[in-house]
MIKOLFI-962040 format. One record per residue (C-alpha): x, y, z; residue in three letters; residue number from 1. Coordinates in nm, 2 decimals, decimal comma, always signed. Each point is the difference from the previous one (the first is absolute). Example, Ala and Ser with C-alpha at 12.3 -4.5 7.8 and 13.67 -1.06 7.14 Angstrom:
BEGIN
r c1:+1,23 c2:-0,45 c3:+0,78 res:ala n:1 .
r c1:+0,14 c2:+0,34 c3:-0,07 res:ser n:2 .
END
This chain:
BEGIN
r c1:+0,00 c2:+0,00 c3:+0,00 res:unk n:1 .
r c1:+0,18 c2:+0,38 c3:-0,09 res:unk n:2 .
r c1:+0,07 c2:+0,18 c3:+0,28 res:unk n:3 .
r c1:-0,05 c2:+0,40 c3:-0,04 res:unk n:4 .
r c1:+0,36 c2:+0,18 c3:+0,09 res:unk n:5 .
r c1:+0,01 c2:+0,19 c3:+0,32 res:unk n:6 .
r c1:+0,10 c2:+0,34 c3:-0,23 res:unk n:7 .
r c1:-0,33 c2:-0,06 c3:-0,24 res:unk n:8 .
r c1:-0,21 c2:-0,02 c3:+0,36 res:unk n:9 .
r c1:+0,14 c2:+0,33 c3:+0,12 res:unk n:10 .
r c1:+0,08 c2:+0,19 c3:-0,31 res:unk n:11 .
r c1:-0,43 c2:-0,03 c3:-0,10 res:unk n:12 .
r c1:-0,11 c2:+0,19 c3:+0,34 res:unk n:13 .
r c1:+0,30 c2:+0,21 c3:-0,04 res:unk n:14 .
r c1:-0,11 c2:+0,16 c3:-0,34 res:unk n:15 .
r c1:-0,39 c2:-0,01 c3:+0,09 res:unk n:16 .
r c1:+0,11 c2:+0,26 c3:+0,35 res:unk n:17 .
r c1:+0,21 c2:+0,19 c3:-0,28 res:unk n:18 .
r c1:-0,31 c2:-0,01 c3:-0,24 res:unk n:19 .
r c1:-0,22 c2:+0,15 c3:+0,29 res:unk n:20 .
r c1:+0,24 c2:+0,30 c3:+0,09 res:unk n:21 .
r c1:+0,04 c2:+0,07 c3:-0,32 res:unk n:22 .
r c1:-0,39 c2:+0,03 c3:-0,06 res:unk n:23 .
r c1:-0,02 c2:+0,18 c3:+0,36 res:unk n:24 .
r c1:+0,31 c2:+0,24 c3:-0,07 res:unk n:25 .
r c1:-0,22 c2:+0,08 c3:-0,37 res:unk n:26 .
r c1:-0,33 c2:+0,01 c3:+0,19 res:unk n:27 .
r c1:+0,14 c2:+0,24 c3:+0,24 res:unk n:28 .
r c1:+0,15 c2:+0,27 c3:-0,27 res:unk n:29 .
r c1:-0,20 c2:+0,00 c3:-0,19 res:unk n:30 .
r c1:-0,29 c2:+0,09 c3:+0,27 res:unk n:31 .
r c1:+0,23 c2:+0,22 c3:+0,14 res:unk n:32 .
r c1:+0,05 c2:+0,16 c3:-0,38 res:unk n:33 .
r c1:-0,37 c2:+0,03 c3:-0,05 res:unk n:34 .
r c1:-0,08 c2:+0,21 c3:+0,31 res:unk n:35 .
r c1:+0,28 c2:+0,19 c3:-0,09 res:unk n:36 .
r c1:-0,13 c2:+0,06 c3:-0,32 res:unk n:37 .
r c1:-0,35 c2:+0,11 c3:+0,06 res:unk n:38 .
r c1:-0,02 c2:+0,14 c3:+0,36 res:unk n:39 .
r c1:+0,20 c2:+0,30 c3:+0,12 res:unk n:40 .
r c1:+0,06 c2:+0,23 c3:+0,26 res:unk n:41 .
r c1:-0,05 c2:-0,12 c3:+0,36 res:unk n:42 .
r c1:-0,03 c2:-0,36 c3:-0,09 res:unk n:43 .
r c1:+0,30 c2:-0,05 c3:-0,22 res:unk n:44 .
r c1:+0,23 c2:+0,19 c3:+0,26 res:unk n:45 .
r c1:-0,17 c2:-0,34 c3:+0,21 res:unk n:46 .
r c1:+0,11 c2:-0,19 c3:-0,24 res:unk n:47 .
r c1:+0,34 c2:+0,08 c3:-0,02 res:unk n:48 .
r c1:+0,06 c2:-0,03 c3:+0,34 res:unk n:49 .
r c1:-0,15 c2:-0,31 c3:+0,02 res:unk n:50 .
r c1:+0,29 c2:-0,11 c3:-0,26 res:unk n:51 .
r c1:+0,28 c2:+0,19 c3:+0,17 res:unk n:52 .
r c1:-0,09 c2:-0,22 c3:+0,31 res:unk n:53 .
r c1:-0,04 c2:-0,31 c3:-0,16 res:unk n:54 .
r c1:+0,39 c2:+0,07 c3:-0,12 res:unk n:55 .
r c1:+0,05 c2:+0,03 c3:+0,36 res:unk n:56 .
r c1:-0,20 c2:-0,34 c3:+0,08 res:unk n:57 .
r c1:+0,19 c2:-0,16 c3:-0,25 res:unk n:58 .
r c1:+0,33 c2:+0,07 c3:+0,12 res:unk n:59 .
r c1:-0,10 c2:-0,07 c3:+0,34 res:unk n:60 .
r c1:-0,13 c2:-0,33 c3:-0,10 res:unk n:61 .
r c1:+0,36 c2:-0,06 c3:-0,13 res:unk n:62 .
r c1:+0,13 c2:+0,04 c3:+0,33 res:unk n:63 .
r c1:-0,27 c2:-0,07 c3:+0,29 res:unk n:64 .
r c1:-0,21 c2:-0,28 c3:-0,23 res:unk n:65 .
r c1:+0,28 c2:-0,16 c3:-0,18 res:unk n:66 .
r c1:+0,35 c2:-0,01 c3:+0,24 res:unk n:67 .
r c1:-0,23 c2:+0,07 c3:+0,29 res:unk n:68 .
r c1:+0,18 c2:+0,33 c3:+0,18 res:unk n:69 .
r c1:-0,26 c2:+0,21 c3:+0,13 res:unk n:70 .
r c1:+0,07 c2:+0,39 c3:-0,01 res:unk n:71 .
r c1:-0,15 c2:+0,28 c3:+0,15 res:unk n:72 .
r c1:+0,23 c2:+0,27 c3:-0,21 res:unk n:73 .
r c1:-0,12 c2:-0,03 c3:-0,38 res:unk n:74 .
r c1:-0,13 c2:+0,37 c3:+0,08 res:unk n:75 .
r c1:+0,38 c2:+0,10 c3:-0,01 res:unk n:76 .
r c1:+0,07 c2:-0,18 c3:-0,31 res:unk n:77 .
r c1:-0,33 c2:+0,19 c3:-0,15 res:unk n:78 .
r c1:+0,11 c2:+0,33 c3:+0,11 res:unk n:79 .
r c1:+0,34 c2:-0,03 c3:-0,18 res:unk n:80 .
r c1:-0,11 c2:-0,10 c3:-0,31 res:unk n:81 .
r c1:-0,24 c2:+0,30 c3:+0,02 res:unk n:82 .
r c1:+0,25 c2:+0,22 c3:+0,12 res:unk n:83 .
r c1:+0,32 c2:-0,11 c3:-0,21 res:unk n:84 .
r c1:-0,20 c2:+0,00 c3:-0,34 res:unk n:85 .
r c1:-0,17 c2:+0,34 c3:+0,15 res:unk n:86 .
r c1:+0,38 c2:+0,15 c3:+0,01 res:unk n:87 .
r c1:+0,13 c2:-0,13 c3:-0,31 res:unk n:88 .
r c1:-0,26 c2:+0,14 c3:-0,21 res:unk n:89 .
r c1:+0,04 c2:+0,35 c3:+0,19 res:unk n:90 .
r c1:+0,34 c2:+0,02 c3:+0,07 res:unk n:91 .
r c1:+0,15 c2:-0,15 c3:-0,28 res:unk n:92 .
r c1:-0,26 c2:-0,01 c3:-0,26 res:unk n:93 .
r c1:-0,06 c2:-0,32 c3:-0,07 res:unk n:94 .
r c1:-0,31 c2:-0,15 c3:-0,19 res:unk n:95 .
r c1:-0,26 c2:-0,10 c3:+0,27 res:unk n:96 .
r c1:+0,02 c2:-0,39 c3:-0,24 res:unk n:97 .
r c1:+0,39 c2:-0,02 c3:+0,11 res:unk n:98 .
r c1:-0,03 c2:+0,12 c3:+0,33 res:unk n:99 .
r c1:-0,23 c2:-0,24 c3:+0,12 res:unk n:100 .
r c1:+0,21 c2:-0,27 c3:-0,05 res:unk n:101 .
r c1:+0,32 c2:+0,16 c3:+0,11 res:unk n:102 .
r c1:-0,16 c2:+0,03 c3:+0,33 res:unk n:103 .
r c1:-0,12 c2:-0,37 c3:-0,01 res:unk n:104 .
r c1:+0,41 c2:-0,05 c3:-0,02 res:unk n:105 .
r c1:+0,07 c2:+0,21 c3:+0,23 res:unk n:106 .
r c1:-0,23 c2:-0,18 c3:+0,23 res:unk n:107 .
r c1:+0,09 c2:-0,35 c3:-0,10 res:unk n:108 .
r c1:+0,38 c2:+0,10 c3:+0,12 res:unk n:109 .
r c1:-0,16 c2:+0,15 c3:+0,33 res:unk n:110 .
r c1:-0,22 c2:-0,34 c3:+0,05 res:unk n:111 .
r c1:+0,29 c2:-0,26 c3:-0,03 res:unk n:112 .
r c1:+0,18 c2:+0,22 c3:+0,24 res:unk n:113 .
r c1:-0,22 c2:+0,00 c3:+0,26 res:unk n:114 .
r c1:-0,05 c2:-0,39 c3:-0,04 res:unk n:115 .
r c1:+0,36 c2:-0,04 c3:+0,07 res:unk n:116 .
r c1:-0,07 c2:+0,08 c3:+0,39 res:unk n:117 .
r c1:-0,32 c2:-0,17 c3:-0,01 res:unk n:118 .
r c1:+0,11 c2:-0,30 c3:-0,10 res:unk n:119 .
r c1:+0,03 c2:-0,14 c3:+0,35 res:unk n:120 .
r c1:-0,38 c2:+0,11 c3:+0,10 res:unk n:121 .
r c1:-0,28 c2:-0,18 c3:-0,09 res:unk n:122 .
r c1:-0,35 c2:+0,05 c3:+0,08 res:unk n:123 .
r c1:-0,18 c2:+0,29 c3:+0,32 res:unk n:124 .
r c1:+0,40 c2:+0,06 c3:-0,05 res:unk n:125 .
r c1:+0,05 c2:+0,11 c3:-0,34 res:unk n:126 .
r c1:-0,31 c2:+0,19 c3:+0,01 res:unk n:127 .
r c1:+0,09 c2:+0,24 c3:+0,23 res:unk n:128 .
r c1:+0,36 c2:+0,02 c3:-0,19 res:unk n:129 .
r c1:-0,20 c2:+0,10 c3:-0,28 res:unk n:130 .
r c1:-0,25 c2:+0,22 c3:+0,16 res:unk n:131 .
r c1:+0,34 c2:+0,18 c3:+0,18 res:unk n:132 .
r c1:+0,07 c2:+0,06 c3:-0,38 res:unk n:133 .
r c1:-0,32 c2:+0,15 c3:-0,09 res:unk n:134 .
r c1:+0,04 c2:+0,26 c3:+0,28 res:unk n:135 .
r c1:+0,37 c2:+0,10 c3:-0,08 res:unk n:136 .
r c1:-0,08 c2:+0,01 c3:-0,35 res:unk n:137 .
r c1:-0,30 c2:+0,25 c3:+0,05 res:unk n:138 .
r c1:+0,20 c2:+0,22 c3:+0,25 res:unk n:139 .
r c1:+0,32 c2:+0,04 c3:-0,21 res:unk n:140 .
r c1:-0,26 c2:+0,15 c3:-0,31 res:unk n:141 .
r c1:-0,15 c2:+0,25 c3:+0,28 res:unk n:142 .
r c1:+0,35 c2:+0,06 c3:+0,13 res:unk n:143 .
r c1:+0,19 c2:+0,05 c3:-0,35 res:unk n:144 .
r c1:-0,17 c2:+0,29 c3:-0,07 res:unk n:145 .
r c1:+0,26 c2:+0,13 c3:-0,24 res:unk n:146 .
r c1:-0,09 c2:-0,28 c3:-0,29 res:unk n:147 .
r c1:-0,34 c2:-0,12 c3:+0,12 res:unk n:148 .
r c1:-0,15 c2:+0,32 c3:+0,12 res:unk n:149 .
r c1:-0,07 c2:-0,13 c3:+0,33 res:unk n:150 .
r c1:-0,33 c2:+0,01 c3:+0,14 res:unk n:151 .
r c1:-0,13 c2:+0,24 c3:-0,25 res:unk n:152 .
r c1:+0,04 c2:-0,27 c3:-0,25 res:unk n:153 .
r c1:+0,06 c2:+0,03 c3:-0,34 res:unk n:154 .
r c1:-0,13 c2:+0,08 c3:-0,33 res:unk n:155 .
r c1:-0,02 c2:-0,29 c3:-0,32 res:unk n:156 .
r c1:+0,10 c2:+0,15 c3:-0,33 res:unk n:157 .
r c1:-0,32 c2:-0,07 c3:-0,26 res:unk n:158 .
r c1:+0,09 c2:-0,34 c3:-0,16 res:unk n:159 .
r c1:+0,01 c2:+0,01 c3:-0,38 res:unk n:160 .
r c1:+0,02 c2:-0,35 c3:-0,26 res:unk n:161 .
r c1:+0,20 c2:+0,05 c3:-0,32 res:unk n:162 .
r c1:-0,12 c2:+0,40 c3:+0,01 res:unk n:163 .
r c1:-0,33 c2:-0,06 c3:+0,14 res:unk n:164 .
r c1:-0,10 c2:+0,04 c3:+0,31 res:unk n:165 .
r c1:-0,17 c2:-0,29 c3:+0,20 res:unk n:166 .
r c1:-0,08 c2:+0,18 c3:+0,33 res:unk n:167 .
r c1:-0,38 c2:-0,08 c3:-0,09 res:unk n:168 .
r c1:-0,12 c2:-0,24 c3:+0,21 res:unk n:169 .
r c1:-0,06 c2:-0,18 c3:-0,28 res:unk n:170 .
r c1:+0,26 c2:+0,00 c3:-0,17 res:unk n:171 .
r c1:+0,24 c2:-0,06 c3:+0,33 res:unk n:172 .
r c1:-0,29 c2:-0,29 c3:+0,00 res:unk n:173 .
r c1:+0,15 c2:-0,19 c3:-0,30 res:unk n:174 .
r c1:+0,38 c2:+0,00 c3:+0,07 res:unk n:175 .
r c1:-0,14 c2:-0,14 c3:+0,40 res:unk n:176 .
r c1:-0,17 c2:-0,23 c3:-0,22 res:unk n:177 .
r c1:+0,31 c2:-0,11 c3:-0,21 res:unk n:178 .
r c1:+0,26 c2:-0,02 c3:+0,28 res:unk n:179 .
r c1:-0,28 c2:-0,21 c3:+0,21 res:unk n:180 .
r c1:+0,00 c2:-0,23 c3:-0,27 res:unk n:181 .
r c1:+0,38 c2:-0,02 c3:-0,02 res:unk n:182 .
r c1:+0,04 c2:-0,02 c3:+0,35 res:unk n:183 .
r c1:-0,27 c2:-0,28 c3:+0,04 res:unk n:184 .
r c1:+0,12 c2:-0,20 c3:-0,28 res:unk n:185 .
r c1:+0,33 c2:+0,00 c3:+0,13 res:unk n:186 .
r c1:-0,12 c2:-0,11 c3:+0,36 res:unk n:187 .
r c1:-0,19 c2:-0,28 c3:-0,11 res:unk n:188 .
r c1:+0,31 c2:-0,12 c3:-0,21 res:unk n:189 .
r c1:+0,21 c2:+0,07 c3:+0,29 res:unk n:190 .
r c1:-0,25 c2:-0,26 c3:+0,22 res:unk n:191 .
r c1:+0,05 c2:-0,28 c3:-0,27 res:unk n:192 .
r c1:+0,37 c2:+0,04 c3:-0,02 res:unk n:193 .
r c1:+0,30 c2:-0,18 c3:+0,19 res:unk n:194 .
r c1:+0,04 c2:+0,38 c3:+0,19 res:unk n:195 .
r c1:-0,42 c2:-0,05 c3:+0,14 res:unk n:196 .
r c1:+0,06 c2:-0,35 c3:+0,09 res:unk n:197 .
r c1:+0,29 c2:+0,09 c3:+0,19 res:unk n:198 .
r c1:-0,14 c2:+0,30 c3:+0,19 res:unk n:199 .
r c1:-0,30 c2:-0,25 c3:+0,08 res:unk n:200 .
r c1:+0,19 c2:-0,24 c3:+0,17 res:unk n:201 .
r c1:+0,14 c2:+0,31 c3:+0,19 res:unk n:202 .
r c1:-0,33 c2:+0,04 c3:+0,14 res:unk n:203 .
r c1:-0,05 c2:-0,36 c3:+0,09 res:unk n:204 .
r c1:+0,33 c2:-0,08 c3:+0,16 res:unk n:205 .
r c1:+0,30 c2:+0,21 c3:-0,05 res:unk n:206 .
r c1:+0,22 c2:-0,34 c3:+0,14 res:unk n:207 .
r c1:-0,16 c2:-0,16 c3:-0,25 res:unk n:208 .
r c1:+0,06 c2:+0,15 c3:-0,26 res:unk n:209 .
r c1:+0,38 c2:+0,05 c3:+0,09 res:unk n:210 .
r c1:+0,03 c2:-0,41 c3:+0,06 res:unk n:211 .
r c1:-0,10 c2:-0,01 c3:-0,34 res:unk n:212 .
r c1:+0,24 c2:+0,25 c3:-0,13 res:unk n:213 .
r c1:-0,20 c2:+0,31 c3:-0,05 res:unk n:214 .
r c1:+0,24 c2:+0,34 c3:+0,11 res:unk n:215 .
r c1:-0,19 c2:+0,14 c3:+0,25 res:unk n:216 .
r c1:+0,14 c2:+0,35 c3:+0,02 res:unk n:217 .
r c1:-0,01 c2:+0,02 c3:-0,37 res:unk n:218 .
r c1:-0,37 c2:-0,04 c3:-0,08 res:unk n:219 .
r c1:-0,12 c2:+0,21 c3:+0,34 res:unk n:220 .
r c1:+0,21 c2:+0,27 c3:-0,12 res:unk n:221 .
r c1:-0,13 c2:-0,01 c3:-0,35 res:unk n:222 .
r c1:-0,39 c2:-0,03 c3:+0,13 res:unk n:223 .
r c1:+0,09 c2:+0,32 c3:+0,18 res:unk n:224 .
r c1:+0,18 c2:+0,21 c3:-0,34 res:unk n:225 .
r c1:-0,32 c2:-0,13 c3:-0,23 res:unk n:226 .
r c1:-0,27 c2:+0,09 c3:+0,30 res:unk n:227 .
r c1:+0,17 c2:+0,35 c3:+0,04 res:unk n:228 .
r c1:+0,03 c2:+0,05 c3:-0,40 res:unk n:229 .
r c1:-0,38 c2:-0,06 c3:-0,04 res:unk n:230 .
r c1:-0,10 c2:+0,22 c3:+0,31 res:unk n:231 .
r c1:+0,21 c2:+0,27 c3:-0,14 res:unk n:232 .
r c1:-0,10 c2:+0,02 c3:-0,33 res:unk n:233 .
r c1:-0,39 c2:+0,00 c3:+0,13 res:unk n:234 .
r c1:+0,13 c2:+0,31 c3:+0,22 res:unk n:235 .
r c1:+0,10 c2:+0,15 c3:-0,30 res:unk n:236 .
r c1:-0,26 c2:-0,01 c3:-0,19 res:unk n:237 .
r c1:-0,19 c2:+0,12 c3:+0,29 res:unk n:238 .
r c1:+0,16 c2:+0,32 c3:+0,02 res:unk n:239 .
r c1:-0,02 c2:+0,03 c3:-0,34 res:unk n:240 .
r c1:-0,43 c2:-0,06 c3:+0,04 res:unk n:241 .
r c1:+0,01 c2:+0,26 c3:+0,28 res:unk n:242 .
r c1:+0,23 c2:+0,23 c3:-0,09 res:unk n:243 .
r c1:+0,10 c2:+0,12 c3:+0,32 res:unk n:244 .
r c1:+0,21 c2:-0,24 c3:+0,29 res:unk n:245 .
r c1:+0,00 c2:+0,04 c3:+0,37 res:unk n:246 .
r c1:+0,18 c2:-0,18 c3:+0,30 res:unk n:247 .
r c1:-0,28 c2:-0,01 c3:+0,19 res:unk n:248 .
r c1:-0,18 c2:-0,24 c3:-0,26 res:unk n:249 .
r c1:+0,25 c2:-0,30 c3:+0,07 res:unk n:250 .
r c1:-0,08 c2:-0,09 c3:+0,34 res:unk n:251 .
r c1:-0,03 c2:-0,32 c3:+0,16 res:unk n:252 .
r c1:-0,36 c2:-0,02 c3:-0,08 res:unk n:253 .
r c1:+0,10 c2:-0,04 c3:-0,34 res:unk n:254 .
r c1:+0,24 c2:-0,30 c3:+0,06 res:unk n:255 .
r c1:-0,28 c2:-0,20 c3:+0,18 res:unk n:256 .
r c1:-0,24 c2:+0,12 c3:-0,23 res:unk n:257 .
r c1:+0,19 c2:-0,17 c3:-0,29 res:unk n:258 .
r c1:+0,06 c2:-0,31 c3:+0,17 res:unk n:259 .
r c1:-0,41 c2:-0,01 c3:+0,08 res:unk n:260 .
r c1:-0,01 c2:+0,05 c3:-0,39 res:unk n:261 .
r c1:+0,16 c2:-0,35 c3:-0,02 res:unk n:262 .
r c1:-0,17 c2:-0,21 c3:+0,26 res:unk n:263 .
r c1:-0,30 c2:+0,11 c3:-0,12 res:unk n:264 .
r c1:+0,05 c2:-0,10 c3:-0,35 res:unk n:265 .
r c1:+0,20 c2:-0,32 c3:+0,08 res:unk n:266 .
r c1:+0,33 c2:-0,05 c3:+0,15 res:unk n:267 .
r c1:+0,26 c2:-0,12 c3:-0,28 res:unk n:268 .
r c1:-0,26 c2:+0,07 c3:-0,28 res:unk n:269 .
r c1:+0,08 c2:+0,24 c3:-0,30 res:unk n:270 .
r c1:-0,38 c2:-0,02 c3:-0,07 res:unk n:271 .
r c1:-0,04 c2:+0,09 c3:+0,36 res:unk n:272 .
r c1:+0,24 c2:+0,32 c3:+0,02 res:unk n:273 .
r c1:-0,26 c2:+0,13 c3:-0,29 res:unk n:274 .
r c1:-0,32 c2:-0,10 c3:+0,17 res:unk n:275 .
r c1:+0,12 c2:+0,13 c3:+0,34 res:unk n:276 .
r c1:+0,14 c2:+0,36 c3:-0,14 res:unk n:277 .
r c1:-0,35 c2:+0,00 c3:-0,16 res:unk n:278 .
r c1:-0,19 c2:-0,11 c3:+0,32 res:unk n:279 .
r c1:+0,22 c2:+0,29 c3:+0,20 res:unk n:280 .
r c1:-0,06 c2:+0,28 c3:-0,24 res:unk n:281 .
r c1:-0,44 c2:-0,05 c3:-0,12 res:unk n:282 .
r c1:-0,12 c2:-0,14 c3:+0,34 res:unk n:283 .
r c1:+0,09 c2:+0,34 c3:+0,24 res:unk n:284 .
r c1:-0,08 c2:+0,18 c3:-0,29 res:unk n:285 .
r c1:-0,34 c2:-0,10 c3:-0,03 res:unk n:286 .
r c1:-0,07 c2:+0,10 c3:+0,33 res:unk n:287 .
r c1:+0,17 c2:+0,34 c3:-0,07 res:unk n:288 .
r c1:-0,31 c2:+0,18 c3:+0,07 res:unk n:289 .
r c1:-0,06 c2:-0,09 c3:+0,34 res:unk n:290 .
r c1:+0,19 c2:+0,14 c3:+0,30 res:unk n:291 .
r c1:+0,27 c2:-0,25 c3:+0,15 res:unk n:292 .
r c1:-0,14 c2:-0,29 c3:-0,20 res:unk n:293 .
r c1:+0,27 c2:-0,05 c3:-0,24 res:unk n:294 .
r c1:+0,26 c2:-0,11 c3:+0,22 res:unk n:295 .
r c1:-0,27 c2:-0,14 c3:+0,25 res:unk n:296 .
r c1:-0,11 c2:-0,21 c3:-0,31 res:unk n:297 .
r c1:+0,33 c2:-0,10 c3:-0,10 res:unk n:298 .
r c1:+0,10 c2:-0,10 c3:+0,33 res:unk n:299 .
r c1:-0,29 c2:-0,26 c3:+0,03 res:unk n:300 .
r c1:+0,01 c2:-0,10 c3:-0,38 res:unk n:301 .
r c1:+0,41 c2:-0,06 c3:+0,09 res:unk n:302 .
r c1:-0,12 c2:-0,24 c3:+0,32 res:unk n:303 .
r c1:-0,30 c2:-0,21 c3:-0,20 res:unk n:304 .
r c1:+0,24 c2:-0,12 c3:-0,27 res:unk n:305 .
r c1:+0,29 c2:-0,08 c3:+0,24 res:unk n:306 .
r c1:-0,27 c2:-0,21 c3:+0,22 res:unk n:307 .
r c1:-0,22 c2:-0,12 c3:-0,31 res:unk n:308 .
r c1:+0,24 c2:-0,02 c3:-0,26 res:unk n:309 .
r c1:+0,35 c2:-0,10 c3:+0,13 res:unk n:310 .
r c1:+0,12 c2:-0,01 c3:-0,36 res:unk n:311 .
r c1:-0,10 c2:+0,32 c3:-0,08 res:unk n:312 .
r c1:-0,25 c2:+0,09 c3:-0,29 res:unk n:313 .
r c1:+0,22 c2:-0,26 c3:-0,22 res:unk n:314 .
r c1:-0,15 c2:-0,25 c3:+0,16 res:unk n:315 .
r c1:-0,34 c2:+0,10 c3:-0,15 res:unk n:316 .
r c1:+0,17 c2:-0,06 c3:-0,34 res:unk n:317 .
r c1:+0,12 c2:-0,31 c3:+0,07 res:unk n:318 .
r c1:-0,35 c2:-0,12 c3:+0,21 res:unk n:319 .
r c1:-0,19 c2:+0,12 c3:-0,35 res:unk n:320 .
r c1:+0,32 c2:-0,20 c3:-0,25 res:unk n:321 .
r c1:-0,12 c2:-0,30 c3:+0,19 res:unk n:322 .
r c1:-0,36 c2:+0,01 c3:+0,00 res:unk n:323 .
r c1:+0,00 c2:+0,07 c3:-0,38 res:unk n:324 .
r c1:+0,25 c2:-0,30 c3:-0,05 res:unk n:325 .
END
């Protein structure tokens, strides 16, 4: 009787995940496109942040989801890609499309190096590391008044495409739109690859996965360069959506906000970083109206899918796959 090879068994439910993020990644763009497209004003600036935080989710996903290393500091790493790209473009003139990724390099160099000590700490521990970061981050850009402005903040120059300016929130929508996509894309290949298997096995057992030969040290410090790349290009393109940057936004609300975003949508979950940015931006906002209820709402929304839905809203996905299979 033929026997099926063990690479045939595993390669089909391989390429039938890849199909589905492939058809979630196009489903999401292209919804994301079509708002864009024919809604404006209040609604698309909505939308675009709901795509600059999904960046964020993403990269955090990288780190907390996939290698398992909590942090409470991602704030930091979003305020200096808002800032850097912020100062490149005024000081030195750069095109608000170059900038934005100079400051995601800028902040990948700044991420490994704050690994490097935190290599050590794992867990409450490394949390509070991180979170230490956050704070020292946000104080030296009210205390370096001289190139950040301080607490006065600081003024974005208007950010113009090939001549044309996209500070339209609609415009600003489609190049969110495009680097989502890229950035998404890349995530989910990153979770297929030898690099996500690695980082997962982090998060299982880190003595584990150094019995089997798997450098440690390496892949935690490169979980930490592409988390702190993604959250500072998202900062980035924030301040180039608001125009205008302040200390005071980057605070260590925002840090625990962003990692709510991800145990909302689903720990280690691509899909989940873009549910849970979504979840964090329409559900307070739909309660905008009414006094206190926002965060009152998102509070209690925050507790019933942590008790109800351990998975996060992923789990709905995959609850609904197997039903329909």
């Amino acid at each position: 009787m033929p026997t099926m090879n063990h690479t045939t068994t595993t390669a089909l439910p391989a390429r039938a995940k890849s199909s589905r993020d492939q058809w979630f990644l196009g489903g999401f763009v292209i919804l994301y496109a079509l708002i864009a497209l024919f809604s404006g004003g209040y609604f698309v600036y909505l939308l675009n942040l709901i795509g600059i935080f999904a960046l964020v989710a993403i990269g955090l996903t990288i780190l907390t989801g996939f290698s398992g290393q909590t942090s409470l500091g991602h704030a930091g790493f979003f305020a200096i890609g808002a800032y850097a790209s912020a100062i490149f473009a005024q000081r030195w003139g750069v095109p608000f499309w170059l900038a934005i990724p100079l400051a995601g390099a800028f902040a990948t160099v700044i991420g490994a190096l704050i690994a490097l000590p935190a290599l050590r700490l794992k867990d409450l521990y490394l949390a509070i590391a991180t979170l230490g970061f956050g704070i020292v981050t946000q104080k030296v850009i009210f205390e370096w008044r001289t190139v950040t402005g301080g607490g006065g903040g600081m003024q974005v120059p208007m950010p113009s495409l090939f001549g044309m300016s996209v500070a339209d929130g609609s415009r600003m929508a489609w190049v969110i739109a495009a680097t989502l996509a890229a950035g998404t894309w890349a995530a989910f290949r990153l979770a297929s690859s030898r690099t996500g298997r690695a980082l997962s096995m982090l998060r299982e057992s880190e003595t584990a996965a150094a019995c089997i030969g798997i450098r440690v040290a390496r892949y935690k410090v490169v979980a930490f360069a592409l988390s702190a790349f993604y959250t500072a290009v998202a900062g980035g393109l924030y301040a180039n959506v608001v125009r205008y940057v302040n200390p005071e936004s980057f605070d260590v609300n925002m840090s625990i906000m962003f990692l709510a975003m991800i145990v909302i949508g689903g720990m280690g979950s691509v899909r989940g970083a873009l549910l849970g940015a979504a979840f964090y931006v329409a559900v307070p906002e739909a309660f905008r109206g009414f006094k206190d209820a926002p965060g009152l709402i998102f509070g209690i929304s925050l507790m019933l899918v942590v008790i109800l839905l351990p998975g996060g809203l992923t789990s709905l996905l995959r609850a609904r796959r197997k039903a329909g299979s």
